[in-house]
C-alpha positions as a printed NumPy array, in Angstrom:
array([[ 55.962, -27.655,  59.677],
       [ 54.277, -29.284,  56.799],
       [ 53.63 , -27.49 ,  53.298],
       [ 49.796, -28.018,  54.192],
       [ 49.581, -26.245,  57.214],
       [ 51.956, -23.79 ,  55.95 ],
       [ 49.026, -22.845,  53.187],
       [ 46.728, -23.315,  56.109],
       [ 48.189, -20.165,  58.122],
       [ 48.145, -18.508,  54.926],
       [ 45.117, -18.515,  54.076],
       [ 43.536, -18.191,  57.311],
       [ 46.056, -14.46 ,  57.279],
       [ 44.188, -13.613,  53.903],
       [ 41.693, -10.534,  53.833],
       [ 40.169, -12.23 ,  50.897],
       [ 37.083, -14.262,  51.267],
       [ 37.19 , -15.392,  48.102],
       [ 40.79 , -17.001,  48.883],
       [ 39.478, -18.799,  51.82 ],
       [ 36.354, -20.067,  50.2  ],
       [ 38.034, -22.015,  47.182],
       [ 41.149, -23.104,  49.833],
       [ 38.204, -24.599,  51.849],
       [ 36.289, -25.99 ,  48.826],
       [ 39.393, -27.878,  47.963],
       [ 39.81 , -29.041,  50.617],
       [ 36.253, -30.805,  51.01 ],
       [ 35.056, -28.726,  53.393],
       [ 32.008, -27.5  ,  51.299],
       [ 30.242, -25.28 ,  54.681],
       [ 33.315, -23.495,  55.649],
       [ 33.702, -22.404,  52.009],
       [ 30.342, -21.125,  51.634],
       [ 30.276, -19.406,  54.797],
       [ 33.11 , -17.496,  53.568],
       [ 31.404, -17.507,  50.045],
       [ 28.388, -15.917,  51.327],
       [ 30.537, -13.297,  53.28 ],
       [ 31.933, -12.581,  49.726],
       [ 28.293, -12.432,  48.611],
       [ 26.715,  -9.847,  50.98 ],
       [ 29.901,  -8.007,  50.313],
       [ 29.339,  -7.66 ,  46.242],
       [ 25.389,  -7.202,  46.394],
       [ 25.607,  -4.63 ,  48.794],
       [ 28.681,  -2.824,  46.97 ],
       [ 26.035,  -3.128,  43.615],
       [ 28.328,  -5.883,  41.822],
       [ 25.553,  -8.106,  41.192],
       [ 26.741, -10.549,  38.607],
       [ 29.6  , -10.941,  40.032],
       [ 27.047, -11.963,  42.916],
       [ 25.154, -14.488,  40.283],
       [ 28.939, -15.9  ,  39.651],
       [ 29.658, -16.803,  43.58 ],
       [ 25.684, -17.769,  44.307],
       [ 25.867, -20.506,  41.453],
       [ 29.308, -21.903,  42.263],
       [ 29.05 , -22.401,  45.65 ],
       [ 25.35 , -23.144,  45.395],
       [ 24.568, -20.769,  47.965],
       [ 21.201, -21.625,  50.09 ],
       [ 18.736, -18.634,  49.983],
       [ 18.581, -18.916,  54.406],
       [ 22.289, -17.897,  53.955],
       [ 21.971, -14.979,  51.656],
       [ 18.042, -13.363,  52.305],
       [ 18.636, -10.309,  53.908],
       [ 21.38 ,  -9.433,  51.202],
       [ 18.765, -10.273,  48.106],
       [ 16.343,  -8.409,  49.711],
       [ 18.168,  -5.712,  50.394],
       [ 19.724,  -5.614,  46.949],
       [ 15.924,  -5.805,  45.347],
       [ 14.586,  -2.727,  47.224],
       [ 17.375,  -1.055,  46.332],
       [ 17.024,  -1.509,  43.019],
       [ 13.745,  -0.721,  43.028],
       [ 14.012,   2.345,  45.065],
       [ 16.599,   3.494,  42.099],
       [ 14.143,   2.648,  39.272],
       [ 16.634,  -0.301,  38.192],
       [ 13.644,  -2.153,  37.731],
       [ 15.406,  -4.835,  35.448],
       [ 17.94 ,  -5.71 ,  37.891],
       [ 16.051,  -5.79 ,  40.104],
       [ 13.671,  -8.328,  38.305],
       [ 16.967, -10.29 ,  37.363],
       [ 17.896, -10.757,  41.306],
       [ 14.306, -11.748,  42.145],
       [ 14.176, -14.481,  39.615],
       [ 17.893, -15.405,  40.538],
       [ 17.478, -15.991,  44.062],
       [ 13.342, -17.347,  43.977],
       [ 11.898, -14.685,  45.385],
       [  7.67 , -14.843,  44.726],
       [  7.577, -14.895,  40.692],
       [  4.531, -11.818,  41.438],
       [  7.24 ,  -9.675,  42.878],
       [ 10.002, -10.11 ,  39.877],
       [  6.979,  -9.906,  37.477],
       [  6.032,  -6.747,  38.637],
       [  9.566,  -5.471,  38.865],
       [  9.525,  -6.468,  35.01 ],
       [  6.417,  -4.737,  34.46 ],
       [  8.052,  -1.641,  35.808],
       [ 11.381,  -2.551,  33.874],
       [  9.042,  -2.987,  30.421],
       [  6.839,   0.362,  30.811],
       [ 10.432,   2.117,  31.413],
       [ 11.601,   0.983,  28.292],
       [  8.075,   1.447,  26.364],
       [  7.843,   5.257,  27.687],
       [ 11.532,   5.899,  26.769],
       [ 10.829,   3.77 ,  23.097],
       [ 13.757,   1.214,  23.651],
       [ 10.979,  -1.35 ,  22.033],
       [ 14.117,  -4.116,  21.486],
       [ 14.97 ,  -3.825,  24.966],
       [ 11.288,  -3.936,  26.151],
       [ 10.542,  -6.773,  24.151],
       [ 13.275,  -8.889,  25.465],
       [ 12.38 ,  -7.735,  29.21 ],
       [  8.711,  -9.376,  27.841],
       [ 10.507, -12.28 ,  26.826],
       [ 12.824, -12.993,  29.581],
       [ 10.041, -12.883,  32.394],
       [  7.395, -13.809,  30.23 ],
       [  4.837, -11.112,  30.934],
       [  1.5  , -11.683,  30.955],
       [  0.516,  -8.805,  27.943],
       [ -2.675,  -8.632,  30.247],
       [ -0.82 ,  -6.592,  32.738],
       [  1.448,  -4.271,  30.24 ],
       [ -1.653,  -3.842,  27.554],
       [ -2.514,  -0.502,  28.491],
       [  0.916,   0.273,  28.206],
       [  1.164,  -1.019,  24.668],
       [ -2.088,   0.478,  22.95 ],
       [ -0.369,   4.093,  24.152],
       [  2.947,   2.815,  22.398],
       [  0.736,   2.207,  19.702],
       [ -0.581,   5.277,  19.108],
       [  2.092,   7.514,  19.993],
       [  3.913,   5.646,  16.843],
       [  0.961,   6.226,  14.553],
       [  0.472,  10.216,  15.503],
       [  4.396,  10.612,  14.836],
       [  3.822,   8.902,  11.211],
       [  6.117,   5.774,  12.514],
       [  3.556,   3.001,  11.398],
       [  5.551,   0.279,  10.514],
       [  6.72 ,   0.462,  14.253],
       [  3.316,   0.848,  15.2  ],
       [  2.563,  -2.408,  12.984],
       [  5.236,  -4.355,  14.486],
       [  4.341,  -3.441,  18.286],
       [  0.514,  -4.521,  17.077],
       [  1.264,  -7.397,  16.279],
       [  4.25 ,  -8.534,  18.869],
       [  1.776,  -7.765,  21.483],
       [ -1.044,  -9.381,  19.769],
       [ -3.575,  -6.5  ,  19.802],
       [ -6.635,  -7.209,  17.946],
       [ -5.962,  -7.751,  14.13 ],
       [ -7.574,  -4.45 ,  12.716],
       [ -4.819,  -2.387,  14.528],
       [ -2.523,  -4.656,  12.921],
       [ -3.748,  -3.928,   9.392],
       [ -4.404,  -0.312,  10.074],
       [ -0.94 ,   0.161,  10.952],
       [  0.9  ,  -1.784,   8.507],
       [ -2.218,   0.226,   4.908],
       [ -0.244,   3.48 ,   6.456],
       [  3.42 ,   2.074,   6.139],
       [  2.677,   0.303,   2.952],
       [  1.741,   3.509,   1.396],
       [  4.689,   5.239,   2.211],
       [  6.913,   2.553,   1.343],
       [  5.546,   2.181,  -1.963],
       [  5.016,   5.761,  -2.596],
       [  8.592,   6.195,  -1.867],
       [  9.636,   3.26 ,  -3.842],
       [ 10.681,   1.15 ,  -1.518],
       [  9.179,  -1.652,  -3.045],
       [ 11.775,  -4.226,  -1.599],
       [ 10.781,  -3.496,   1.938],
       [  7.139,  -3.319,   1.406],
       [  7.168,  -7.231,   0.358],
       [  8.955,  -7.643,   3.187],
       [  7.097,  -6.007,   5.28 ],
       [  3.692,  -7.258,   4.548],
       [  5.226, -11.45 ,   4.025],
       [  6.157, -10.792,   7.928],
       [  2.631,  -9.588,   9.176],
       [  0.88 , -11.949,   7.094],
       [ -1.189,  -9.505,   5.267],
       [ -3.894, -10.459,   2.493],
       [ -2.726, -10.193,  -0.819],
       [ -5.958,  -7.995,  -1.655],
       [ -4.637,  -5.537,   0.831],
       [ -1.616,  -5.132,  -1.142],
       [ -2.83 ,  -4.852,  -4.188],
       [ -5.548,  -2.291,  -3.394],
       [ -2.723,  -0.136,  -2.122],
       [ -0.364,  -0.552,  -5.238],
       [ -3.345,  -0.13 ,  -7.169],
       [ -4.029,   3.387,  -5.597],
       [ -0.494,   4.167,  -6.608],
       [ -0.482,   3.212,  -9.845],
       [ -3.508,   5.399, -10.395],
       [ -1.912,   8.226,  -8.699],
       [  1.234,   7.738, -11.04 ],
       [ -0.618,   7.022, -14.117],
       [ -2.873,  10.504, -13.69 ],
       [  0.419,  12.545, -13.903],
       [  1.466,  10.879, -16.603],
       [  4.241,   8.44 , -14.928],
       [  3.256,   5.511, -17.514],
       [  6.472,   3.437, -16.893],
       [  6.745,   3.814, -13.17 ],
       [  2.71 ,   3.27 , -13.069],
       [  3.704,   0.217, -14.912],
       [  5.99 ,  -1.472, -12.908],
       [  3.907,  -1.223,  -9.813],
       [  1.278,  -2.996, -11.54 ],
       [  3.757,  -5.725, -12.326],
       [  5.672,  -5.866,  -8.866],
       [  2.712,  -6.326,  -6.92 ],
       [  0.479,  -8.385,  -9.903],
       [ -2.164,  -5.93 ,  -9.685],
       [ -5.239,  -7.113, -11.887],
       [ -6.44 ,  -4.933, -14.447],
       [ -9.795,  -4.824, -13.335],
       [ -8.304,  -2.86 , -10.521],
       [ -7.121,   0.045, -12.32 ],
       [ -9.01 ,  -0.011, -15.604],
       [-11.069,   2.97 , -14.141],
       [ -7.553,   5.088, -14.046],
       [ -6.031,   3.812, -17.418],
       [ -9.741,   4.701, -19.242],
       [ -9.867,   7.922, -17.892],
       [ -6.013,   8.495, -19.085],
       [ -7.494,   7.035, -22.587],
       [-10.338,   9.343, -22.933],
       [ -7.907,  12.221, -21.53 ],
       [ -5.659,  11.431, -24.774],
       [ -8.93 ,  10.939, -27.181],
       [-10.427,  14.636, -26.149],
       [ -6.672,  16.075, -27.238],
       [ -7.001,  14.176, -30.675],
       [ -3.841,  11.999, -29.861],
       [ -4.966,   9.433, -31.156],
       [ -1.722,   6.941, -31.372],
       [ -1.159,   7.762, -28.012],
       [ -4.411,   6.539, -26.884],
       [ -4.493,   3.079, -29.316],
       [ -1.801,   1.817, -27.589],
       [ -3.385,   2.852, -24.095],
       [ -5.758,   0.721, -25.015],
       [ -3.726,  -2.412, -26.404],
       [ -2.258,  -2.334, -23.564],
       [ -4.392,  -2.373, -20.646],
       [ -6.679,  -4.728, -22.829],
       [ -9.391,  -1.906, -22.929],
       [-12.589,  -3.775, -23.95 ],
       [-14.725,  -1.995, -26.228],
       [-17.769,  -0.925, -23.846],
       [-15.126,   0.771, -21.726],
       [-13.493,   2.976, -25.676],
       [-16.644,   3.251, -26.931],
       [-17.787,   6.476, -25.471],
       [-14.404,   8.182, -26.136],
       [-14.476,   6.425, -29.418],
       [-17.715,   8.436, -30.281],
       [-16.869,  11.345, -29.618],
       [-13.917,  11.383, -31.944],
       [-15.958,   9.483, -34.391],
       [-17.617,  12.481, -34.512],
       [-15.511,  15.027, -34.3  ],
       [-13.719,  13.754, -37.498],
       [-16.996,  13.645, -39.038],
       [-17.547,  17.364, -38.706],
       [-13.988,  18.671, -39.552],
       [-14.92 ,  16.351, -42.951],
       [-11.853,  13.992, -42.067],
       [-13.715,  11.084, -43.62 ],
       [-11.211,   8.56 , -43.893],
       [ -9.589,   9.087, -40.255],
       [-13.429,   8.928, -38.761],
       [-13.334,   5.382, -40.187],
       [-10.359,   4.411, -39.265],
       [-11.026,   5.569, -35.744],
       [-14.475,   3.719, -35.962],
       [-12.394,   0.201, -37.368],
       [ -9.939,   0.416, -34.417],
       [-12.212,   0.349, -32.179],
       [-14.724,  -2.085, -33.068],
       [-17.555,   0.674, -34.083],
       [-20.411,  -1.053, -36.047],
       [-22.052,   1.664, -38.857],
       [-25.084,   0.973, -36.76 ],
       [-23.206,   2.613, -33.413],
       [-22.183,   5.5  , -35.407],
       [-25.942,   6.094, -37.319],
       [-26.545,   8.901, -35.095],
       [-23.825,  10.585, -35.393],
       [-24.223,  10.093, -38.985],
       [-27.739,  11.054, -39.041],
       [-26.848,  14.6  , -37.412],
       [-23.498,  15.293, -39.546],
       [-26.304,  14.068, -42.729],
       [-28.699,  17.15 , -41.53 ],
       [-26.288,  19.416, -40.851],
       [-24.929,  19.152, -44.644],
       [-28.254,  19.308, -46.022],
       [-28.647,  22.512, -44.339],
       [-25.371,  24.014, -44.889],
       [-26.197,  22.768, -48.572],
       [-23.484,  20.569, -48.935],
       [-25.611,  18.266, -50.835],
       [-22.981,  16.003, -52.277],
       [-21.309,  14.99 , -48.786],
       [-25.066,  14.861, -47.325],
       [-25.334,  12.029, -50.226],
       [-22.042,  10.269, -49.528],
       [-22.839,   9.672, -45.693],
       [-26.012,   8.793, -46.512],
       [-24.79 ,   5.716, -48.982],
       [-21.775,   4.939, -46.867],
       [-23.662,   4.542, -43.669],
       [-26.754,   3.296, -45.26 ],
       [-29.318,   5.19 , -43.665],
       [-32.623,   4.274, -43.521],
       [-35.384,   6.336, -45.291],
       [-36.855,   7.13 , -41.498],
       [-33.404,   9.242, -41.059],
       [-33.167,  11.185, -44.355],
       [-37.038,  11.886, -45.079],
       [-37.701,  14.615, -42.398],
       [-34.367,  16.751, -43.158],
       [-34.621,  16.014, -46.959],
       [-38.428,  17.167, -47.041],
       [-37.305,  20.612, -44.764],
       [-34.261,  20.919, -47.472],
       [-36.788,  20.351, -50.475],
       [-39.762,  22.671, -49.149],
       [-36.692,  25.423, -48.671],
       [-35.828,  25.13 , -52.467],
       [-38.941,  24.754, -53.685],
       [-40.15 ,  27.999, -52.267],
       [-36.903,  29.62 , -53.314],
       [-37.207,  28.888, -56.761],
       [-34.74 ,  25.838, -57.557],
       [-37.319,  23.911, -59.024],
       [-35.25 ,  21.604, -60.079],
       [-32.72 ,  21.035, -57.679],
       [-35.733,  20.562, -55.426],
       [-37.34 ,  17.823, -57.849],
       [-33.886,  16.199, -57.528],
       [-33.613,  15.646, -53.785],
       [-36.674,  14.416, -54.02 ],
       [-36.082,  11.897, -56.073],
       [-33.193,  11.013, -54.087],
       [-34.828,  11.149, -50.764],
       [-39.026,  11.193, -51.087],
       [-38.786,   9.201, -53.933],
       [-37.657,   8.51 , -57.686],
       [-34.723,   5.69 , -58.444],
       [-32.074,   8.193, -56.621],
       [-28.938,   8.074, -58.905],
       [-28.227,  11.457, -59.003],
       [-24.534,  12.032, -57.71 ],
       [-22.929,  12.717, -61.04 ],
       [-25.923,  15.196, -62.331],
       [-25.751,  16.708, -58.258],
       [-22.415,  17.391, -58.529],
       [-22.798,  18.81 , -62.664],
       [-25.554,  20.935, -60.797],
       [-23.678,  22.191, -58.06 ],
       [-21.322,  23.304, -59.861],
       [-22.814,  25.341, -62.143],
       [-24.97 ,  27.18 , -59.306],
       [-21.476,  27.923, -57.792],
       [-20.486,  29.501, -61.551],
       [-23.585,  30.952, -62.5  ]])
């Protein structure tokens, strides 16, 4: 007996479809090996050994007529079981109608949604190509169910894989932007918002809420570096950094504030106010020479400080200090229109009290008269104060 038929006997005597099929296959004889192929097939599809299924379908390129009841039965299975994705996978496999392994994927993606395996949804999406028509619904719950448990970058990222409309996009991704950047993740936020393709402008305005929120308690440096990071404009938080200024002016620290204001580039219509009021409140504690300084800093003309003047000038004529009331008034230059009304309540006061002369004096100074009386004021004042 020939080798040949030797094998022959042999494999005919073998339990093992698989053995017969390639013996067959070697041999040429293509039908007999995928009849005993397909017996192999029916066997592993309905024992639930499906890619091992796949393996003997493509090799022996097994016609669907030979292997239909077994897909079908494998597919309803499946589907019966909730193995939605497998049971997509054998539908596409074996060409069963592409609307009943797209709604097995359907099934297989809202599974995955529900339970938040988003990676393995998306790639069910992906695979079977989903029309996001049909899983939408789906989606916008997702969606939500991320933003109410404070997950919005998540929520961002399902927005915009599924292409919902923009705003949900952008509402998402303001909410993790925040929290990234109030936890100083700064790194990730770039990241974060060069993959959405957000607008600049929304970054910004977000940094530049932080920055004010970090500058208010006083956290200059940090406040500082988010400016920088994110190349926040100053025109975006000028309104913060003045109110910090004015903060520091009120508490007389006045250093403090200067360089506030060098650098933030304060212009002067945003110090003046602030600048005023400490103007002025050197004036009246009689610091002179820090008033000016104050006024010289920040770009104070003598004609924006007049009023103040004009007040501190009335107040020392009443509290007869005479020789300061004389001082502003030369220093400042005020016009006659300031000093006539106070002077002439000052001289009318003396006058009736008996100071003749001291009377006649301011009003030479102030009513009238050539008005160079500081050295004789001061002679006069001081012997009131002796006498």
């Amino acid at each position: 007996m020939l080798y040949k038929d030797i094998l022959r006997q042999r494999v005919e005597a073998s339990q093992d479809n698989m053995v017969k099929a390639r013996y067959y296959k070697s041999i040429g004889d293509i039908n007999t090996a995928r009849k005993w192929a397909s017996d192999e097939f029916i066997k592993r599809m309905n024992s639930g050994y499906y890619n091992s299924a796949v393996r003997i379908k493509r090799e022996y390129e097994l016609p669907l007529d030979m292997i239909r009841n077994s897909v079908e039965r494998g597919y309803n299975l499946n589907i019966e079981k909730g193995h939605y994705e497998t049971a997509a996978r054998i539908g596409k496999e074996y060409g069963l109608p592409e609307s009943r392994f797209v709604e097995s994927a359907v099934m297989a993606f809202n599974k995955y949604l529900s339970r938040e395996q988003y990676q393995k949804a998306w790639e069910i999406e992906e695979e079977f190509k989903i029309p996001i028509s049909r899983v939408q619904e789906q989606i916008f719950e997702s969606y939500e169910l991320n933003l109410s448990k404070e997950r919005f970058e998540m929520a961002a990222r399902i927005a915009a894989e599924y292409r919902l409309p923009r705003k949900y996009v952008i509402s998402a991704a303001e909410k993790a932007l925040k929290k990234d950047i109030a936890n100083n993740r700064f790194e990730k936020t770039i990241n974060l918002a060069s993959e959405l393709k957000l607008d600049k402008k929304i970054i910004r305005r977000i940094a530049a809420e932080e920055f004010k929120v970090r500058y208010h308690k006083g956290l200059y440096e940090q406040a500082r570096f988010i400016m920088d990071t994110f190349k926040v404009p100053l025109k975006m938080i000028q309104d913060a950094v003045v109110k910090v200024f004015n903060l520091h002016m009120e508490k007389n620290l006045y250093g403090e504030a200067s360089v506030i204001a060098q650098e933030y580039k304060l212009r002067k219509k945003r110090t003046k106010k602030a600048a005023l009021k400490s103007f002025e409140f050197l004036i009246q504690k009689d610091e002179l020479e820090n008033a000016e300084k104050i006024r010289k800093l920040y770009e104070l003309s003598k004609r924006d400080v007049k009023g103040i003047v004009a007040r501190d000038f009335t107040k020392r004529l009443e509290n007869e200090d005479y020789p300061g009331a004389l001082i502003m008034k030369r220093e400042y230059k005020l016009s006659r229109k300031m000093t006539v009304a106070p002077a002439r309540k000052i001289y009318n006061i003396l006058n009736q009290a008996g100071y003749i002369k001291l009377a006649n004096d301011l009003k030479m100074e102030y009513l009238g008269g050539d008005g160079n009386l500081v050295k004789r004021y001061i002679k006069k004042l001081y012997k009131i104060i002796s006498s």
